[in-house]
C-alpha positions as CSV (number, residue, x, y, z in Angstrom):
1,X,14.3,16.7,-4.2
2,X,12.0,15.8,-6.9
3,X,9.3,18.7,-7.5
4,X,6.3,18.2,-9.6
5,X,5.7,21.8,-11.0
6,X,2.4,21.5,-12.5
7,X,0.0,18.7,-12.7
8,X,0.6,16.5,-16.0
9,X,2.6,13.6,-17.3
10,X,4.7,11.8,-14.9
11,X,7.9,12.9,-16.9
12,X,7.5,16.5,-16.5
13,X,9.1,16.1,-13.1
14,X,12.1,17.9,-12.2
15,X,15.2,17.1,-9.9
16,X,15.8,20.2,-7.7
17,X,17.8,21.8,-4.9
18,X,16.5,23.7,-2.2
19,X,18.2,25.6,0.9
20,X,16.8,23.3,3.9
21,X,14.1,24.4,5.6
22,X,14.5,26.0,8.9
23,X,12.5,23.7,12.5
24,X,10.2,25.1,13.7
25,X,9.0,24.4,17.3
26,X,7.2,21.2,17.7
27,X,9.0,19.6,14.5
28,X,11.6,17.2,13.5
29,X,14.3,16.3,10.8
30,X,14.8,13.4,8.9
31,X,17.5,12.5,6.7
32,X,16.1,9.9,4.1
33,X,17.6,7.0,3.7
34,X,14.5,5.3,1.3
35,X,10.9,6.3,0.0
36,X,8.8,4.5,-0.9
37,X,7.1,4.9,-4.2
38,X,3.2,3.9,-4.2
39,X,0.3,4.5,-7.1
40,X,-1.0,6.7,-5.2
41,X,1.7,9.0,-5.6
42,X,1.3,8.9,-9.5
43,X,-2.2,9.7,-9.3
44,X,-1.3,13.0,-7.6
45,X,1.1,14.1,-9.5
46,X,-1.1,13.8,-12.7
47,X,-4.1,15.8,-11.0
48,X,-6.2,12.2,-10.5
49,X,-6.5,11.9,-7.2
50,X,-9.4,13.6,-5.5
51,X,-6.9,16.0,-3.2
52,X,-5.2,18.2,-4.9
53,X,-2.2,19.8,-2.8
54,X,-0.9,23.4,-4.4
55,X,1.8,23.3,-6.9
56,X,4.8,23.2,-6.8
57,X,5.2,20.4,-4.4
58,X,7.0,17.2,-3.9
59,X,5.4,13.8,-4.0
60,X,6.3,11.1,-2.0
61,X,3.8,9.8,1.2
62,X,6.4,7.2,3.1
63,X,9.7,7.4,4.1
64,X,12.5,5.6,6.4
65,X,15.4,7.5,7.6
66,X,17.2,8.6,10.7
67,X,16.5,11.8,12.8
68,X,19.4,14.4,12.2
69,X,17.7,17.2,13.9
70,X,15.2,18.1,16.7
71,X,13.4,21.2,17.3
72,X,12.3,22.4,20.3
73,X,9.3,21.4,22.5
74,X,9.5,18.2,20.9
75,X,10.0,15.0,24.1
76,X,10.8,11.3,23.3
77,X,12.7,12.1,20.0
78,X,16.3,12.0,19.7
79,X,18.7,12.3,16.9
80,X,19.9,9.1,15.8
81,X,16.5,7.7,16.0
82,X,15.5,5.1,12.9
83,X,12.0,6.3,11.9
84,X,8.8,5.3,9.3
85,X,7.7,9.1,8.5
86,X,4.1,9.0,6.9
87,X,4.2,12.5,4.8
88,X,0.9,12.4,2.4
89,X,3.8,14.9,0.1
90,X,6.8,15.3,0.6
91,X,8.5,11.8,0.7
92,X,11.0,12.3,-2.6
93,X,13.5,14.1,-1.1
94,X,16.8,14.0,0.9
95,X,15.0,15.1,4.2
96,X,11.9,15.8,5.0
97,X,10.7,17.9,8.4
98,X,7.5,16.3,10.5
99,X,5.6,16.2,13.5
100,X,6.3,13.7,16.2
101,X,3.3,12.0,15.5
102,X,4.3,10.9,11.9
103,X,6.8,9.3,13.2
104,X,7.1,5.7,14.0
105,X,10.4,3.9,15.5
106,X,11.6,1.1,13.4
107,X,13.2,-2.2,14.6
108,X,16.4,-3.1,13.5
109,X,14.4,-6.6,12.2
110,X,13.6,-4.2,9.3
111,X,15.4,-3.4,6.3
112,X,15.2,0.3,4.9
113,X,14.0,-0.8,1.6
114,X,11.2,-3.0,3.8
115,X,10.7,0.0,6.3
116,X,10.2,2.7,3.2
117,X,7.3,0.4,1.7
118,X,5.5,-1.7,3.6
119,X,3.7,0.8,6.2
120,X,0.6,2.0,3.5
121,X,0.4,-1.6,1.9
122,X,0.3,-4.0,4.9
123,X,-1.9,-1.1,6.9
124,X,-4.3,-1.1,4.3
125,X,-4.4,-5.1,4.6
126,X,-4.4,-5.3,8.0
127,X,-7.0,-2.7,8.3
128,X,-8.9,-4.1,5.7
129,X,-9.1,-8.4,6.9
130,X,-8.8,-7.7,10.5
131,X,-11.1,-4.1,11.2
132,X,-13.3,-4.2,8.5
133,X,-13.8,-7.8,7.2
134,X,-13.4,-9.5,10.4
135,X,-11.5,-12.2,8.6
136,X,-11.1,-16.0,10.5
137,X,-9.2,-18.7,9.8
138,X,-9.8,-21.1,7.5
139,X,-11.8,-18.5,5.4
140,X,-11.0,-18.5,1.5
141,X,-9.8,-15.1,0.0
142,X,-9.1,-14.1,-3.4
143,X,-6.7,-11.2,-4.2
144,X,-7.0,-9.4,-7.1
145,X,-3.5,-7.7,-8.2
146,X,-2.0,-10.0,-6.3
147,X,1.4,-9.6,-7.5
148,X,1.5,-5.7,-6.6
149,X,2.3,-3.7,-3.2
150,X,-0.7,-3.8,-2.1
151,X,-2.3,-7.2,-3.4
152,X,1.1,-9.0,-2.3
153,X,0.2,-7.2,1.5
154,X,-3.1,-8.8,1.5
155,X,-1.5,-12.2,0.4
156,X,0.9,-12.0,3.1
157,X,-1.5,-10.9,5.5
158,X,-3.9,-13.3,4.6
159,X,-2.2,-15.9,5.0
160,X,-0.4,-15.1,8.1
161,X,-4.6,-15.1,9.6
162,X,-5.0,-18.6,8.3
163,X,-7.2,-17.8,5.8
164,X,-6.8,-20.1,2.6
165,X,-5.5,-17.3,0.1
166,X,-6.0,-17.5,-3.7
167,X,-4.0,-15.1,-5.7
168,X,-4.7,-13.4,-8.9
169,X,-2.0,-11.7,-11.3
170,X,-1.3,-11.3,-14.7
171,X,2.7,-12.4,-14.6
172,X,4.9,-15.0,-13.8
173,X,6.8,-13.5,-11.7
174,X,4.1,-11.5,-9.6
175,X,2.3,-14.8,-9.3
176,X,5.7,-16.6,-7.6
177,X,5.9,-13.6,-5.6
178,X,2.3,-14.1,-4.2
179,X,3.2,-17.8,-3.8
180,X,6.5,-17.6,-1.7
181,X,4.0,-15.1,0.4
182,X,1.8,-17.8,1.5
183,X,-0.9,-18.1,-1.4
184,X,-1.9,-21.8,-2.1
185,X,-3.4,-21.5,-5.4
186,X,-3.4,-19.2,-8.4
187,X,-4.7,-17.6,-11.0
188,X,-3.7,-16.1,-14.5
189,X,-5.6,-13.6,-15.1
190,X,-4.0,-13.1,-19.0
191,X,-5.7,-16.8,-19.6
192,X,-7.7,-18.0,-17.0
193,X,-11.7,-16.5,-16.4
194,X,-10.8,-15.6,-12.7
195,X,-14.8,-15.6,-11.3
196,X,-15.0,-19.1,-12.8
197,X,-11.2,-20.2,-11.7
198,X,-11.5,-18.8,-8.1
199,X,-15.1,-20.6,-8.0
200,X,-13.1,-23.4,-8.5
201,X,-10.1,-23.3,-6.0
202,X,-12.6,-22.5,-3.6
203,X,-14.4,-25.3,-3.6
204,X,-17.5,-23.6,-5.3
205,X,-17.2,-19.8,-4.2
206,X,-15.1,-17.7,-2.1
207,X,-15.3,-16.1,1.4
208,X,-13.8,-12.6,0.3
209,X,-12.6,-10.3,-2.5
210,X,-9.7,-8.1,-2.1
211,X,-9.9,-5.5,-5.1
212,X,-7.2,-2.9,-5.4
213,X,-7.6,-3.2,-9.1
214,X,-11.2,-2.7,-9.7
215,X,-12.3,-2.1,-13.8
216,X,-14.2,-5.1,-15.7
217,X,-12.9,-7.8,-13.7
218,X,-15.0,-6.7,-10.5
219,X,-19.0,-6.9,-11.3
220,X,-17.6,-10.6,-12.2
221,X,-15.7,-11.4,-8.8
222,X,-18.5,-10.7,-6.9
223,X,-20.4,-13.1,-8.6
224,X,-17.6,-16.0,-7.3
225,X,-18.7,-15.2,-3.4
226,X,-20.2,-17.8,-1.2
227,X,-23.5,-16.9,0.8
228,X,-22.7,-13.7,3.6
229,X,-19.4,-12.9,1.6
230,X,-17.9,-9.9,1.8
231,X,-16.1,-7.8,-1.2
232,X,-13.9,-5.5,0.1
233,X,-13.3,-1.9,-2.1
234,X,-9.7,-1.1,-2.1
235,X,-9.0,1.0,-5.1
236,X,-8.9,1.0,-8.6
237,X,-5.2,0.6,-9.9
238,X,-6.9,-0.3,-13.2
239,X,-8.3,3.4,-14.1
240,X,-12.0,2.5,-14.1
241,X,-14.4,2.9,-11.2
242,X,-16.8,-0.6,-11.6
243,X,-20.2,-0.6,-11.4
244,X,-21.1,-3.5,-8.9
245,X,-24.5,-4.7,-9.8
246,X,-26.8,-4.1,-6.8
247,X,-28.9,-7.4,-7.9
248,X,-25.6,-9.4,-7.1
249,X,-25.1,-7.9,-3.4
250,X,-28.8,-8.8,-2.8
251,X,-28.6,-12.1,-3.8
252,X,-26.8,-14.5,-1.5
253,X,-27.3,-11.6,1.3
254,X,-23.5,-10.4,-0.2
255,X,-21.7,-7.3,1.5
256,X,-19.4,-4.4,-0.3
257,X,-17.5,-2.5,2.2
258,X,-15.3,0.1,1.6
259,X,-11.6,0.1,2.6
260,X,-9.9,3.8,3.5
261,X,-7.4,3.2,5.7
262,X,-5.9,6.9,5.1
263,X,-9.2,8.5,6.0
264,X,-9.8,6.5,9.3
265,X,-6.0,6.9,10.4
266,X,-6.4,10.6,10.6
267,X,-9.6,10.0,12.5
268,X,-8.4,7.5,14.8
269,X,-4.9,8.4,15.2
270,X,-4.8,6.1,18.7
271,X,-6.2,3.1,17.5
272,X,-3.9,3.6,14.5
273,X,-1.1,3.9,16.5
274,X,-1.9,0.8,17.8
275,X,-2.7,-1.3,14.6
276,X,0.8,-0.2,13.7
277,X,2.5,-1.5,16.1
278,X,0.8,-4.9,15.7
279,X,1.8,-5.2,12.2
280,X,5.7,-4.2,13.2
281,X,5.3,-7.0,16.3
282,X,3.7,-9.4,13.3
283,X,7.0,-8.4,11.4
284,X,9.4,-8.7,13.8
285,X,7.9,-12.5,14.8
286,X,8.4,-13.2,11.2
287,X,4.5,-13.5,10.8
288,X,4.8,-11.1,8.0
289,X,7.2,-11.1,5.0
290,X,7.3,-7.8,3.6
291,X,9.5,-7.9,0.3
292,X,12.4,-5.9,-0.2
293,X,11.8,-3.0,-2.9
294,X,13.3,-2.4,-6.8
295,X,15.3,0.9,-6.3
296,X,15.6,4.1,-8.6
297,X,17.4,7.3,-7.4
298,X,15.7,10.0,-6.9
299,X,16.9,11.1,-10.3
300,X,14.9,8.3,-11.7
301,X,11.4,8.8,-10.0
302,X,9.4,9.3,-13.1
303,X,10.6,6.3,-14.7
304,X,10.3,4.6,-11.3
305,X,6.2,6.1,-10.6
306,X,5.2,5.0,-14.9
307,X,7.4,1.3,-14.2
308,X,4.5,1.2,-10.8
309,X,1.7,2.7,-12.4
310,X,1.8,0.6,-15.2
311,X,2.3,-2.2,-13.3
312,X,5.3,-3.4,-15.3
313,X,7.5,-4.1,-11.6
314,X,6.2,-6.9,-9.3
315,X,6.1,-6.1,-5.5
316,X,7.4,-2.7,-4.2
317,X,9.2,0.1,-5.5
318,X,11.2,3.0,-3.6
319,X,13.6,5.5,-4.4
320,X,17.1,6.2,-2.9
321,X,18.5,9.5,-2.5
């Protein structure tokens, strides 16, 4: 397993064995077969994110992999079973013991790389255009970091609704990526100015803002949405936490509205539940196009977190024991 020991740089963690933990009652155990790596797990590690779990620990908050044991008191579980475990810590590992209700079955439709990334990403995105946004057809969107998990989620997402999806990244390849997921325009954001570009592709302003990126760019993205648009507060993959002018919300009669899908999963575990298994039907119809992960052992997971954080890989990245 891979055990950050203190917080700190992302290459001060350590590759180390354990005995197995025994089951308790009421618990399960996975053998991994992938986990997903995420930002998210980078901030913790370095002692940014604002929960701090007790040291030592391992990171890692999504996982696929195949139920090799059962403990008792535990119904409708069986060894064998293909699962998505959601673990918040824990993930980098070659098992990992959880409650029944982290599980989720998997569909054969879906790869392990797909399975070990996709759940946080797409959730967020779903949650975000169909709970909180309200999203219809036809609307136009622009995603900022498009080219990462979680922009390329919203892309795909997006675009499965029928909204008219502009993406924004800063490479190449992150921008063909967004493209082959159903974006039909895009933007550099190393040349272009995106409020004035996405102004343009949209016919004069647009609909909705994705931002997982936050920083600079923002206070000037919500100046590109039309009358009643929405901007929608993912996260801030950049580092800096923008400063969205009030002025510009009031004109136009603009919305912000904040996007936690973590938060409200643990506070609406049914309706969750539920969301869930839309996005796997969505999936399984070929509605949605998750894209399979770059892979790094487990020996390789601070290369593979600094390669994510500093956006340097397009798409999705997980680690294979």
């Amino acid at each position: 397993m891979v055990q950050c020991q203190q917080f700190g740089p992302l290459r001060d963690l350590r590759l180390v064995t354990v005995e197995s933990p025994p089951l308790s009652a009421g618990q399960v155990r996975v053998a991994v077969a992938a986990a997903g790596v995420n930002f998210v797990d980078a901030l913790i590690v370095q002692g940014r994110y604002q929960i701090k779990p007790a040291t030592p620990f391992v990171p890692g908050s999504e996982v696929v992999g195949r139920v090799s044991e059962v403990g008792a008191d535990v119904p409708d579980v069986a060894v064998g079973d293909r699962v998505v475990v959601t673990t918040w810590i824990g993930g980098f590992a070659d098992e990992v013991v959880a409650r029944p209700a982290q599980l989720l079955a998997v569909p054969d439709e879906i790869t392990d790389g797909q399975a070990a990334t996709f759940l946080q990403s797409y959730a967020t995105a779903w949650f975000a255009l169909r709970r909180r946004a309200d999203a219809a057809a036809g609307q136009r969107l622009l995603v900022l970091g498009a080219g990462g998990g979680v922009g390329l989620a919203a892309v795909d997402v997006g675009a499965a609704l029928g909204l008219r999806v502009i993406a924004a990244a800063s490479s190449a390849d992150k921008r063909a990526l967004a493209e082959a997921r159903g974006a039909e325009a895009l933007i550099d954001t190393s040349t272009e100015d995106v409020k004035e570009r996405a102004r343009e592709l949209g016919g004069g302003a647009v609909d909705l803002v994705y931002d997982p990126v936050g920083g600079d760019a923002a206070a000037a993205c919500l100046r590109a949405l039309d009358e009643d648009g929405q901007y929608l507060v993912v996260g801030f993959a950049s580092g800096p936490i923008p400063q969205l002018p009030a002025n510009q919300v009031l004109l136009r009669n603009r919305r912000v509205t904040g996007v936690d899908w973590g938060a409200w999963s643990a506070t609406h575990p049914d309706d969750n539940r539920a969301m869930l298994g839309e996005i796997l039907d969505a999936v399984v119809a070929h509605q949605l196009r998750p894209t399979e992960p770059s892979t790094f052992p487990l020996s390789r997971a601070a290369e593979a977190l600094e390669a994510l954080s500093t956006r340097r890989v397009a798409g999705k990245v997980a680690l294979v024991p």
